[in-house]
N, C-alpha and C positions, 0 to 999 in steps of 0.2 A: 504494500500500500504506500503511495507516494503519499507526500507535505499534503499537497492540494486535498485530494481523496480525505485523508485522517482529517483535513479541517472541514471539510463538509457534514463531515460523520459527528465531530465533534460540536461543532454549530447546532446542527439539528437534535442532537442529543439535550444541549445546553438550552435550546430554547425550549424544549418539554419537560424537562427539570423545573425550570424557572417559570413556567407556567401552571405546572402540575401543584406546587408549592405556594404560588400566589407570591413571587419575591420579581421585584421588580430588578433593573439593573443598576439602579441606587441602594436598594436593598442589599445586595450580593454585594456591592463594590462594599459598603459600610459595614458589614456585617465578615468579611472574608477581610478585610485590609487591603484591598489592591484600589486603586486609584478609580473613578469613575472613567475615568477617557481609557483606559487599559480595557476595561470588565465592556464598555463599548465597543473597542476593536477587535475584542474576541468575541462577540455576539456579531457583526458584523463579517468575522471572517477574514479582517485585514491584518492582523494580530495574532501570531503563532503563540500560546501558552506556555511560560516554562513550570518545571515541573512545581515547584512551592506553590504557584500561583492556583494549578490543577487543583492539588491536594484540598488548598485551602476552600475554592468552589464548592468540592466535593463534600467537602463538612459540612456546609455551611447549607448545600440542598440536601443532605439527608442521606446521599448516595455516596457509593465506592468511586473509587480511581477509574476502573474496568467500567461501570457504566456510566459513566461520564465521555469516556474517550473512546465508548467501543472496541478497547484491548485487551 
């Protein structure tokens, strides 16, 4: 699986997280510690995640590493 492929995966994963849970992407950026314009570019798909920032998502919607990224 190429960058591109894994952020599509990731993207659509992250918007049904964040929808499923009622967390906006003011919520997530506040709540996880990563910046609003960051937690923007990765719902948008311009912005490749590194791994802390993952994690932290991940907590913060309920889920694992693996369903968030699809790995």
């Amino acid at each position: 699986m190429d960058t591109e492929e894994w952020m599509r995966d990731f993207v659509c994963n992250l918007q049904i997280m964040m929808e499923r849970r009622g967390i906006t992407q003011k919520d997530l950026a506040i709540r996880s510690g990563i910046s609003e314009t960051a937690v923007s570019r990765y719902c948008a798909g311009i912005q490749v995640p590194k791994g802390p920032a993952i994690v932290s998502m991940a907590r913060v919607l309920g889920c694992n590493v693996e369903e968030l990224t699809g790995y």
